[in-house]
C-alpha positions in Angstrom: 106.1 83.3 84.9 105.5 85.7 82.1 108.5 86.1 79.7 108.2 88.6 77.0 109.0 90.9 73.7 107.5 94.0 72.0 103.5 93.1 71.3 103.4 95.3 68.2 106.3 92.3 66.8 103.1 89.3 67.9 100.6 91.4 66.2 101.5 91.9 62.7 105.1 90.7 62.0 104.7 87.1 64.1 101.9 86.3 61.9 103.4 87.6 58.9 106.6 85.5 59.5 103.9 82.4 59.3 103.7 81.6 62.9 101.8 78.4 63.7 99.7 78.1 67.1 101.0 75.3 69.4 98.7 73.7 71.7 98.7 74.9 75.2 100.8 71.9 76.4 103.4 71.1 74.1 103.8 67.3 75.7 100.1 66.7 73.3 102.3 68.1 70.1 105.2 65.3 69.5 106.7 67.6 66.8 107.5 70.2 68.9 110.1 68.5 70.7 112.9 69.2 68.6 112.2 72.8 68.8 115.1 75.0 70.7 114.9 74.9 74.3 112.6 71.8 74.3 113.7 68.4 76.4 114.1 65.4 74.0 111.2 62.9 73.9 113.8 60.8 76.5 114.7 63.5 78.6 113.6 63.1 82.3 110.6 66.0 83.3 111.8 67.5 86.4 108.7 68.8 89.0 106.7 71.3 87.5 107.9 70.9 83.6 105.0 69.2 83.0 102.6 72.0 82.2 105.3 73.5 79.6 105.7 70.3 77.9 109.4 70.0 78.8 110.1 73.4 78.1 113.3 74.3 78.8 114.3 77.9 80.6 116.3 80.2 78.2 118.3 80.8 81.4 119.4 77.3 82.2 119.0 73.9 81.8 115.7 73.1 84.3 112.2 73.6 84.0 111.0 77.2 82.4 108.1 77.1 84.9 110.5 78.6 87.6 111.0 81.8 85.0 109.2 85.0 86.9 109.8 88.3 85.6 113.3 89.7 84.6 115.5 86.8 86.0 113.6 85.9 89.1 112.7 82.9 90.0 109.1 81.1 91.5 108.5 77.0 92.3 108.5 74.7 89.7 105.5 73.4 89.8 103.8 77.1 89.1 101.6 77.4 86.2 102.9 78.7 83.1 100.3 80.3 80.9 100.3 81.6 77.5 99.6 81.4 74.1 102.7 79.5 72.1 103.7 79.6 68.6 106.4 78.6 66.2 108.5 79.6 63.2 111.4 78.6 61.9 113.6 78.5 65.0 111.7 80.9 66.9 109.9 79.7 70.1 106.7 82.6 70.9 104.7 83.2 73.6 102.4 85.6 74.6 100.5 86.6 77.8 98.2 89.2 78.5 96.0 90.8 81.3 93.3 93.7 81.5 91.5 95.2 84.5 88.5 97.5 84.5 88.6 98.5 88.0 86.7 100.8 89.9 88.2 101.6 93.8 87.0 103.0 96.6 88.9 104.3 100.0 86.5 106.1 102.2 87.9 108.6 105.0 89.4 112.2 104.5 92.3 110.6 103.0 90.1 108.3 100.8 89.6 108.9 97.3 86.9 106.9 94.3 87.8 106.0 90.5 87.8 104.3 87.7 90.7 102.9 85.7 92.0 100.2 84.0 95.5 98.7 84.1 97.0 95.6 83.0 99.9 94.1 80.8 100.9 92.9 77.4 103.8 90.5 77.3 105.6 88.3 75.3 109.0 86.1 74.9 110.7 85.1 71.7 113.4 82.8 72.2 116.1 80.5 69.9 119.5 78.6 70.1 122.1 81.0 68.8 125.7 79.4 68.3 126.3 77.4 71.7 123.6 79.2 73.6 120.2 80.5 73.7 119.1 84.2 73.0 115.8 85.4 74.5 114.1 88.5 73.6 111.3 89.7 76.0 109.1 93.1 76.2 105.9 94.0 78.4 103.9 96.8 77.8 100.8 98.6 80.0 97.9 100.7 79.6 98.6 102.2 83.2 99.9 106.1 81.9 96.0 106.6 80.6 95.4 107.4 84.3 97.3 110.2 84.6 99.8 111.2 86.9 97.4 111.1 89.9 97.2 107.0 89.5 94.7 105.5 91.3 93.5 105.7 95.3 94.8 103.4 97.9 95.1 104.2 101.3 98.8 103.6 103.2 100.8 103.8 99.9 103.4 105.6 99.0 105.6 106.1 95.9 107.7 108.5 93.3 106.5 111.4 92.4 103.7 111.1 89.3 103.4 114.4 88.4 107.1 115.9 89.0 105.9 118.0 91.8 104.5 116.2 94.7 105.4 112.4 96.1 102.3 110.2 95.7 100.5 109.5 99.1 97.6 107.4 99.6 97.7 106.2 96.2 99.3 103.6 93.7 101.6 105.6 91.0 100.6 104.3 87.0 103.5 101.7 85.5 105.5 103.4 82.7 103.6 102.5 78.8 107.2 100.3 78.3 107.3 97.8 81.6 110.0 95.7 79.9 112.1 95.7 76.9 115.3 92.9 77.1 116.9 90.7 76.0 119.5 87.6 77.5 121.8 84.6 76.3 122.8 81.9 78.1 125.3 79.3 77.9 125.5 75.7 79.4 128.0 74.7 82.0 128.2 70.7 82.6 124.6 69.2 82.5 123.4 71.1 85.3 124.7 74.6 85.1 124.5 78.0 82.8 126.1 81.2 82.9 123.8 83.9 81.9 123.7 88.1 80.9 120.5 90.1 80.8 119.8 93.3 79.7 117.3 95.5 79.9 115.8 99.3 79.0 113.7 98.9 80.9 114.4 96.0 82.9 114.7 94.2 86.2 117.6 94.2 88.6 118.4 91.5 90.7 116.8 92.7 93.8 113.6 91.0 95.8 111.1 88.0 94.9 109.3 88.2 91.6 107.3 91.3 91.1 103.3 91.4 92.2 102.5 91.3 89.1 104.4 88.1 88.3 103.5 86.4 91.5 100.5 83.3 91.6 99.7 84.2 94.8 99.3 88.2 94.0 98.4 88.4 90.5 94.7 88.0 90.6 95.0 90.9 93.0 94.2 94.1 90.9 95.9 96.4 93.4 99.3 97.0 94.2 100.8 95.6 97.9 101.3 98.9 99.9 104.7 97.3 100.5 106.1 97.7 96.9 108.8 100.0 97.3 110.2 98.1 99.5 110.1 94.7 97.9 110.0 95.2 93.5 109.8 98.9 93.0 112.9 98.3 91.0 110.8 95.9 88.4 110.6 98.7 85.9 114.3 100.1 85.8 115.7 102.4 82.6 119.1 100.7 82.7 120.6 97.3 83.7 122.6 94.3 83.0 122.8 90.8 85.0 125.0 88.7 85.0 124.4 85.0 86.8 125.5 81.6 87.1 122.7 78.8 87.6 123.8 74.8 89.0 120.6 72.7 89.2 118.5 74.6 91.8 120.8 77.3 93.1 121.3 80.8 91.3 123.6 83.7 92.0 123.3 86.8 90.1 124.7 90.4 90.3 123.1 93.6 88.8 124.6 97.2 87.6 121.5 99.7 87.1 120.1 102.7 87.1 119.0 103.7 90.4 116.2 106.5 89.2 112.8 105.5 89.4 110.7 106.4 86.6 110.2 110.0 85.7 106.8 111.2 85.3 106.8 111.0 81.6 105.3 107.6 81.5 105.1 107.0 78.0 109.1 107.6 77.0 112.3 105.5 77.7 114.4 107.0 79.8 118.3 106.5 80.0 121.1 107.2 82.9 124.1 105.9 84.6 124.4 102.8 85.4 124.9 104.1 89.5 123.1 101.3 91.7 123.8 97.9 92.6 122.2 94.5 93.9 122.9 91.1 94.4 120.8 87.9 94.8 120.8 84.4 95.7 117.7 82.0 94.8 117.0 78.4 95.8 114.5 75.9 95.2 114.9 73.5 97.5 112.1 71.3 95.7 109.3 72.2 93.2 107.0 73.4 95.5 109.0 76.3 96.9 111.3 79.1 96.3 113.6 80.9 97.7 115.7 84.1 98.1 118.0 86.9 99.5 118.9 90.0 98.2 120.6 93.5 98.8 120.8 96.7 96.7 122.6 100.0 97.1 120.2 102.0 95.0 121.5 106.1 94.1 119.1 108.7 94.0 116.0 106.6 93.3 113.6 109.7 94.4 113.2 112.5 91.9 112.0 115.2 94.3 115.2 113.6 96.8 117.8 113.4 94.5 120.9 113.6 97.7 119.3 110.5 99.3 120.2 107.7 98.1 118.6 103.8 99.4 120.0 100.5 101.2 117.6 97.6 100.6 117.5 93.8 102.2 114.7 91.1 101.1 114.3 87.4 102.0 111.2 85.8 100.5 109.8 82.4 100.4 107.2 81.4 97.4 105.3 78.0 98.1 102.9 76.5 95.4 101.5 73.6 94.7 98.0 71.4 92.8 95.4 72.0 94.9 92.7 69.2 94.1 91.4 68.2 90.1 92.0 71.4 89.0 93.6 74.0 91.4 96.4 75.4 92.9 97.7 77.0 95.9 100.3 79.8 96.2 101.3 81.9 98.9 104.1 84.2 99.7 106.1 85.1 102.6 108.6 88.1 102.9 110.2 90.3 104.8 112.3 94.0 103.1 114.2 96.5 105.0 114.8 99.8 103.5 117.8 102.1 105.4 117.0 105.5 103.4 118.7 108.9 105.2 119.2 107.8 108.6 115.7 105.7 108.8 115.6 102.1 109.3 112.1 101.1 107.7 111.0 97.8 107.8 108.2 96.0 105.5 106.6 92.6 106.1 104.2 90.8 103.7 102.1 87.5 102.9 99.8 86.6 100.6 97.9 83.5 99.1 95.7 82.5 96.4 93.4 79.5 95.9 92.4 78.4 92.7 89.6 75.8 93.6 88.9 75.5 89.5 89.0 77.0 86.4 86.4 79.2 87.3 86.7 80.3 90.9 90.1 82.2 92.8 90.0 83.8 96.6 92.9 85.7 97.7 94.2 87.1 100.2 97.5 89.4 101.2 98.1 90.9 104.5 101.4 93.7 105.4 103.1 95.9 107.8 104.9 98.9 107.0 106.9 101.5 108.5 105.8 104.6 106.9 108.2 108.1 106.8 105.9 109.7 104.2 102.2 109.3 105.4 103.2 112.4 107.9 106.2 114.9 107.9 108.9 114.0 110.0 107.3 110.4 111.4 107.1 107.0 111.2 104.4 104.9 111.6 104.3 101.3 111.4 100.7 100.8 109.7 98.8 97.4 108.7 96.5 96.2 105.8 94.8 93.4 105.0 92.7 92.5 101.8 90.6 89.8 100.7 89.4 89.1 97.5 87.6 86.5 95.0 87.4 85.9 91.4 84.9 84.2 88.8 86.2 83.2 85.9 84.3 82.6 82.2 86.3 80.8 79.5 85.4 82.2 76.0 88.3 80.2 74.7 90.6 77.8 74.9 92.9 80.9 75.4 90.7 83.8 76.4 89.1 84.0 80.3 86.7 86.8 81.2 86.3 87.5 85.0 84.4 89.3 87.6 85.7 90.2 90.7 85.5 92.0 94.4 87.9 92.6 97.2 87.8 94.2 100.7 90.6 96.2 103.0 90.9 96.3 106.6 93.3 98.9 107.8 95.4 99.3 111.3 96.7 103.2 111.9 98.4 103.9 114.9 97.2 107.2 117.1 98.0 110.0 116.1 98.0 109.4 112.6 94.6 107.7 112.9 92.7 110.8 113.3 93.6 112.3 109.9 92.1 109.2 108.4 88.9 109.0 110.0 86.4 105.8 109.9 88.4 103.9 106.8 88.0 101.1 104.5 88.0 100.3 101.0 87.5 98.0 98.0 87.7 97.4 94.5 85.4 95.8 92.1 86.7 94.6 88.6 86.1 93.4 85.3 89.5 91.4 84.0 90.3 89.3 80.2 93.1 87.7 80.4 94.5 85.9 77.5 96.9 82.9 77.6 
């Protein structure tokens, strides 16, 4: 749901190039509809296009609401936020999301800070010859916490600091989350072959990132399942090719199978060693679906001989909820076969936006951990729940306050080296578009 291209491009040069805001629903703005990758006035609005005006997908010829991150997809009838603008041929939009969070996981393992985190994204796209070329970046203020990140008890990740794997805590996103670009071309009136590429970029592998998600992104802390499900969202190396018909999608990836060095403000570049493949289906507006599998080389630094299998099935569901709401929720299931261990993560998750103003969410998991303790696996629980309050400053701009609680489930042994735990967050988010 949040396509994007370098922000420093937005900032001086999109304006500079005479860039003219678009309303926030192009359907209100008649002229807009011979714009690239807009539906005709006569063109029929499939579920979900409405909020985009008829936008088109720079991937295919249905509704650009399905349009996660990288080439993933979500329902059609998911929101699609943003700030729009126009020049020449050039279609612009532009997202963006800031958290002031403080958290706080009590127990000998627990850990209190501050630290913000967020993204800036944006999407350029135009027709080019037969097709349509799309430009995206994302960037995030998530290396100004260092390389310890932040604390959250049950997680673990790559290394941050080159030396030691990340335990009980969420590892910061790299400054350059996304830099790609794509080009499509139609097939028939239903189809579209497609190539992405991206450094970094996002491989074929999993549902749409946390980040991306409706029923996650209000959430300002990472799923303790994320290496298991879209660990691969921010990936130095890869190209995509797919092929869309109407609401079916296969695609196949080539990438790099590293995970992020602990440099996180550089762009980092390798062999092309890993591989995934993925099949998508929305079965009707309100829900999406997907399987994937990935051979992934060497993703750990500090492992560099072990190399990853990884299986995912999700379902997204969403849908209006009331006047003014919505309701999203996520179901899905990862196995990880890393060295001789069979690891298996399990996740859901919902949101419900009663309003413009108020959001609850929830997420719940299950994971077999190998790194929480040397040489065993534990199969640990979480749950969170959260809510969100919402001020509109403008048309585009929201400023929020928000709270959310964990519940935790550690089997015996491991259960006396975390003591009496629990945890939260409170947080301050703007989010613009």
């Amino acid at each position: 749901m949040t396509p994007t291209t370098p922000t420093r491009l937005f900032g001086a040069a999109a304006l500079a190039a005479g860039l003219t805001l678009a309303p926030a629903a192009f359907a209100q703005d008649h002229s807009t509809h011979d714009m690239p990758g807009m539906a005709p006035p006569a063109a029929p609005v499939e579920a979900g296009m409405e909020g985009m005006g008829g936008m088109i997908s720079p991937l295919g010829p249905y509704s650009a609401n399905r349009d996660a991150g990288g080439t993933a997809w979500q329902p059609d009838a998911t929101p699609h936020g943003g700030i729009h603008l126009s020049a020449g041929g050039w279609m612009v939009m532009v997202h963006g999301e800031f958290n002031a969070v403080y958290s706080d996981q009590s127990g000998p393992r627990g850990d209190s800070r501050s630290f913000a985190a967020g993204m800036l994204m944006g999407m350029a796209q135009r027709d080019l010859g037969p097709g349509t070329l799309q430009l995206k970046a994302m960037v995030s203020p998530d290396p100004f916490m260092g390389p310890e990140g932040y604390p959250l008890l049950l997680a673990t990740g790559e290394t941050a600091d080159g030396i030691d794997h990340l335990v009980d805590r969420q590892h910061p996103h790299d400054l350059f989350m996304e830099l790609s670009a794509s080009y499509s071309l139609p097939v028939g009136e239903k189809g579209s072959l497609f190539v992405y590429g991206g450094l970094p970029g996002e491989p074929a592998f999993g549902p749409p990132a946390f980040m991306h998600r409706t029923a996650a992104m209000d959430s300002p802390e990472a799923p303790i399942s994320h290496h298991w499900f879209d660990s691969t969202h921010v990936t130095f190396g890869v190209i995509t090719g797919g092929f869309t018909w109407d609401r079916w999608k296969v695609e196949a990836s080539s990438f790099r199978g590293r995970e992020p060095d602990q440099n996180r403000w550089d762009i980092e570049t390798g062999d092309l060693d890993s591989r995934s493949a993925r099949i998508s289906f929305n079965p009707t507006g309100n829900w999406s679906l997907q399987a994937s599998w990935a051979d992934i080389t060497s993703p750990e630094a500090l492992e560099p001989l072990v190399d990853e299998k990884r299986v995912s099935l999700s379902a997204l569901y969403g849908r209006a909820f009331g006047s003014a709401g919505f309701v999203s929720a996520t179901g899905a299931w990862a196995r990880k076969d890393k060295d001789g261990e069979t690891l298996d993560a399990w996740l859901f998750e919902s949101a419900i936006q009663f309003n413009d103003a108020w959001t609850v969410f929830a997420r719940a998991e299950q994971v077999d951990q190998a790194e929480l303790a040397p040489g065993n696996i534990y199969t640990v629980r979480k749950v969170s729940l959260g809510a969100i309050h919402d001020w509109r400053l403008s048309d585009d701009i929201k400023l929020g306050v928000g709270a959310l609680i964990n519940g935790f489930d550690i089997p015996s042994p491991l259960s006396a080296s975390y003591g009496d735990t629990g945890g939260g967050m409170a947080f301050v988010r703007l989010k613009i578009g």
